[in-house]
C-alpha positions as CSV (number, residue, x, y, z in Angstrom):
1,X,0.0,0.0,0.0
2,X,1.2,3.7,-1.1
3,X,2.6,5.1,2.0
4,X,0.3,8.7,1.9
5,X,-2.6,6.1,1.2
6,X,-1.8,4.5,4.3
7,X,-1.4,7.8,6.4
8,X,-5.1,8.5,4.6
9,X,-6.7,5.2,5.8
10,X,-5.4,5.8,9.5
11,X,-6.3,9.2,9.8
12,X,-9.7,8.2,8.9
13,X,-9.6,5.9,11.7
14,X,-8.6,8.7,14.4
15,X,-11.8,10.6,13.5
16,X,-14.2,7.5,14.6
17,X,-11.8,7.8,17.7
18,X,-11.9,10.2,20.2
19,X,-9.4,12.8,19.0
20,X,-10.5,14.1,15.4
21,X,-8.6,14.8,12.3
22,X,-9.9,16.6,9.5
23,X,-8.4,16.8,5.7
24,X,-10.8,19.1,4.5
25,X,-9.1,19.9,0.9
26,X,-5.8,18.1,1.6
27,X,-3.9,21.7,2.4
28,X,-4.3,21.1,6.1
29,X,-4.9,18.2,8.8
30,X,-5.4,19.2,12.2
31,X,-6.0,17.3,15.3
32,X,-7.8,18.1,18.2
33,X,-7.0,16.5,21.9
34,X,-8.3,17.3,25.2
35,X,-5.6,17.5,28.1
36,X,-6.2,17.4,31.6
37,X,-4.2,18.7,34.4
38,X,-4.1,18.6,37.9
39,X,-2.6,20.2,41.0
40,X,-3.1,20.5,44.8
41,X,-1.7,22.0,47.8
42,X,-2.9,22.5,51.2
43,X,-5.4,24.9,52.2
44,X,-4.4,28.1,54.4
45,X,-7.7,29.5,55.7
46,X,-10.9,27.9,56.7
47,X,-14.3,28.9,56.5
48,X,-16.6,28.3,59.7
49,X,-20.1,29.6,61.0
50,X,-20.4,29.8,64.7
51,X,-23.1,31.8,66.6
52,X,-26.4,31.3,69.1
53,X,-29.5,30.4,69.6
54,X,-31.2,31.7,72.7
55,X,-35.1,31.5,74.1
56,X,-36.9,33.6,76.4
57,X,-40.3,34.6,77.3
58,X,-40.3,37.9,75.4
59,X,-38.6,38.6,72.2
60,X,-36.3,41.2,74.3
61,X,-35.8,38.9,77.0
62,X,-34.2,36.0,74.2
63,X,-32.2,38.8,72.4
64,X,-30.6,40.5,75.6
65,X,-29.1,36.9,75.9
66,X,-28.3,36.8,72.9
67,X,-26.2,39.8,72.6
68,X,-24.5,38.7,76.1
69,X,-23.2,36.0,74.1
70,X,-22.7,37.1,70.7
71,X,-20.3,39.8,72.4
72,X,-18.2,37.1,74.3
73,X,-17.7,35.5,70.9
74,X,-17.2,39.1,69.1
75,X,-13.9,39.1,72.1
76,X,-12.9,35.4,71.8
77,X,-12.6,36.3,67.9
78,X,-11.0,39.7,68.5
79,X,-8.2,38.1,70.9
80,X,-7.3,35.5,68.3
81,X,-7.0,38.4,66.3
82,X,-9.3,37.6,63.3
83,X,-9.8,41.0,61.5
84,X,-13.2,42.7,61.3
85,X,-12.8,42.0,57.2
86,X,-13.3,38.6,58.0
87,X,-16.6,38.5,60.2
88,X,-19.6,38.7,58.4
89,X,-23.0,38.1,60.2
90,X,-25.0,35.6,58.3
91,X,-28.2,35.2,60.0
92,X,-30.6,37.0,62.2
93,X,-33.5,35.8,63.4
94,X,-36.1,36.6,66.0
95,X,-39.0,33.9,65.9
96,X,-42.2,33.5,67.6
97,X,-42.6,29.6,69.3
98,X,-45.9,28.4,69.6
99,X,-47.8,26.1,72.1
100,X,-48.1,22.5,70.6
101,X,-50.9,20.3,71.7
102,X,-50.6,16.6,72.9
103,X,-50.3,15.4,69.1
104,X,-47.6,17.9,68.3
105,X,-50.1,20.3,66.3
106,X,-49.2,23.7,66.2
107,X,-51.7,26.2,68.3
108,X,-52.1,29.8,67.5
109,X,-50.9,30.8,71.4
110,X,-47.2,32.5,71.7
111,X,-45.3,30.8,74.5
112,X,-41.5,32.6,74.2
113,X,-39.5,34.0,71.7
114,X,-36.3,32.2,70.1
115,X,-33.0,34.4,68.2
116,X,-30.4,33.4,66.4
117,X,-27.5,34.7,65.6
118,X,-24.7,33.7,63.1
119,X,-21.2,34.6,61.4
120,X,-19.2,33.9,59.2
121,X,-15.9,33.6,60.0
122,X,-12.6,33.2,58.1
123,X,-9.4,31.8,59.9
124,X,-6.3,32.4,58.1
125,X,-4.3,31.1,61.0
126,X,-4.8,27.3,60.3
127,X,-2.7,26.6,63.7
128,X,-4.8,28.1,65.8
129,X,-8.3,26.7,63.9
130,X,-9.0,24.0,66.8
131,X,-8.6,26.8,69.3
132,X,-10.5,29.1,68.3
133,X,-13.2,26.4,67.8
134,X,-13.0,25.7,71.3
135,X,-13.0,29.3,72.8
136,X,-15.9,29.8,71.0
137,X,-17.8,27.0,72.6
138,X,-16.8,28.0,76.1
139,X,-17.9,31.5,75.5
140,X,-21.6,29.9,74.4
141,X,-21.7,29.5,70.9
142,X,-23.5,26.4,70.0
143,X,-23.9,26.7,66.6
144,X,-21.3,25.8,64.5
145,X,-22.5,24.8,61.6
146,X,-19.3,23.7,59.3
147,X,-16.4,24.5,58.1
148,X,-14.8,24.8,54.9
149,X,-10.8,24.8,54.1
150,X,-9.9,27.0,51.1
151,X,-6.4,28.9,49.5
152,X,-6.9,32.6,49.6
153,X,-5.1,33.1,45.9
154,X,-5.4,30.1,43.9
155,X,-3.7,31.2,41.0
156,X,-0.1,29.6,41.1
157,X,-2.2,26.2,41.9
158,X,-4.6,26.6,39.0
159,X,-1.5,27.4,36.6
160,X,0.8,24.8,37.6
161,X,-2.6,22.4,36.6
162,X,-3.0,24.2,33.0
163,X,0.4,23.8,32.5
164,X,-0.1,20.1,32.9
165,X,-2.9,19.7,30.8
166,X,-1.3,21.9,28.1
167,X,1.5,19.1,28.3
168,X,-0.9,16.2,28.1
169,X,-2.5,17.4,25.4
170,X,1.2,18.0,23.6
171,X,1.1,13.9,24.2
172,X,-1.9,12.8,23.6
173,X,-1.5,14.7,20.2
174,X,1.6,13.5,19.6
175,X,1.1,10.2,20.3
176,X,-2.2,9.8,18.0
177,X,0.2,11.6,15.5
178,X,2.9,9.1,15.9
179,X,0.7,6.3,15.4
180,X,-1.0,7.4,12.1
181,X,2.4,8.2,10.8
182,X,2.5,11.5,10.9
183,X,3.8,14.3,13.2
184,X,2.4,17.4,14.8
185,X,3.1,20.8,13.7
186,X,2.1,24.2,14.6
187,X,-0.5,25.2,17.3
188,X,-3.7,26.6,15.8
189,X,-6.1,26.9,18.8
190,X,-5.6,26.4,22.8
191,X,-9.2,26.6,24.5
192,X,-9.6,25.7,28.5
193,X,-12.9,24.0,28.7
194,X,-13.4,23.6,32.2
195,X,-11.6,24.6,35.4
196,X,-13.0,22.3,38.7
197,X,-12.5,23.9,41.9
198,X,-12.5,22.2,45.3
199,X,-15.6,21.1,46.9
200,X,-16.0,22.9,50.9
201,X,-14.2,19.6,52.8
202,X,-15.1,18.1,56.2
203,X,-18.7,19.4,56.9
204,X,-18.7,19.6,60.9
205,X,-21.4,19.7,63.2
206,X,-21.3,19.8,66.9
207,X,-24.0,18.2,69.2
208,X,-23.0,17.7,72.7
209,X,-21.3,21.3,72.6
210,X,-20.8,21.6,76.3
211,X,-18.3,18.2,76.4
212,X,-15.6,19.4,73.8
213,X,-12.6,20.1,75.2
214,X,-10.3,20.2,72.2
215,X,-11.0,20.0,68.3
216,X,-8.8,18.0,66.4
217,X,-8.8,19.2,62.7
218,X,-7.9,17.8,59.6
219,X,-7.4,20.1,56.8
220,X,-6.2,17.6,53.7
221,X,-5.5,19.3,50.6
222,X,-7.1,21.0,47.8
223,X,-7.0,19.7,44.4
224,X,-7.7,21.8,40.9
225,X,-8.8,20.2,37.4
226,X,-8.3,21.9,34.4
227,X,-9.4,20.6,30.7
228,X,-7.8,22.3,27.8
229,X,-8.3,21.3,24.3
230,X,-5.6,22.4,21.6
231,X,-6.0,22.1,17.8
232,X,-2.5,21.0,16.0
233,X,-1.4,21.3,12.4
234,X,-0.7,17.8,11.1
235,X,2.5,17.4,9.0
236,X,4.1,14.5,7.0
237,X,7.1,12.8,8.5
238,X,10.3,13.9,6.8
């Protein structure tokens, strides 16, 4: 077999296949790949919401409490020196609670008053996470409703992971190249189709509040995924 008849027959195999080729007027072949890249490192800040839930007879009665505490957290937060930037209230609610009867059916009759109180809080001193976790609990917080580890500039991460998918397309091309006989030549297009960030890690709930007397925390790493897809001239083996 002629060999540019054979390099014909295998190119028209790679287009049934996942990368394509195209020969529209026999000028040009290209070939297009996908690449994937990843990278990771650990996280240095975590997210957490932490506040209070008080009742009371009357709707001032439950929020008086309720600012006692909030402002003993407000200090516990302060002293581990957590900047105002990053304390955000989050929810603020002051609900009527109603008399249930012996089935559990609500009544129309207003028996006390419940508000909450939450924030959300960023901790850029990892170190110090489980501490402040704990203070927060002793000064009467008991909500804390999760917590989520993050990078505060993810941009070196997320290039070092495009630069890897930029090289595994560079294979994957060549490689499909290779195989029908051919080799790849100039770059025509570089597109990044998706970029996957980290899903919020280790969702964290706290019952028995009043029993914690240390929080260990595990913080793991965060990973990025990037997906570019490049286009490559196609050229005849010399």
């Amino acid at each position: 077999m002629h060999r540019s008849t054979t390099i014909l027959f295998t190119l028209i195999i790679l287009v049934i296949s996942s990368p394509s080729v195209l020969a529209s007027d026999g000028s040009q072949r290209t070939i297009t790949v996908n690449g994937q890249g990843k990278a990771s490192a650990p996280p240095d800040m975590a997210n957490i919401e932490t506040g209070v839930v008080t009742h009371g007879v009357t709707a001032i009665e439950a929020l008086s409490e309720n600012n006692q505490i909030m402002g003993r957290i407000m200090d516990i937060l302060i002293g581990h020196k957590i900047a105002e930037k990053d304390v955000q209230t989050s929810i603020l609610n002051v609900t009527p609670e109603y008399m249930r009867d012996e089935r559990g059916r609500v009544e129309e009759k207003i028996i006390g008053y419940s508000v909450r109180n939450q924030v959300q809080v960023r901790v850029r001193n990892l170190n110090d996470l489980g501490q402040v976790i704990d203070a927060l609990v002793r000064a009467g917080s008991n909500q804390i409703s999760g917590i989520s580890f993050g990078i505060d500039d993810p941009a070196k991460i997320i290039n070092q992971a495009r630069e890897r998918a930029i090289a595994d397309a560079r294979g994957r091309a060549g490689l499909y190249a290779r195989s029908a006989g051919v080799r790849v030549g100039k770059i025509i297009a570089i597109n990044e189709q998706t970029t996957d960030w980290p899903r919020p890690q280790g969702a964290y709930r706290m019952y028995d509040l009043q029993a914690v007397s240390s929080v260990p925390v595990a913080t793991g790493e965060q990973e990025y995924n990037v997906t570019i897809q490049m286009v490559f001239t196609l050229e005849d083996m010399e």
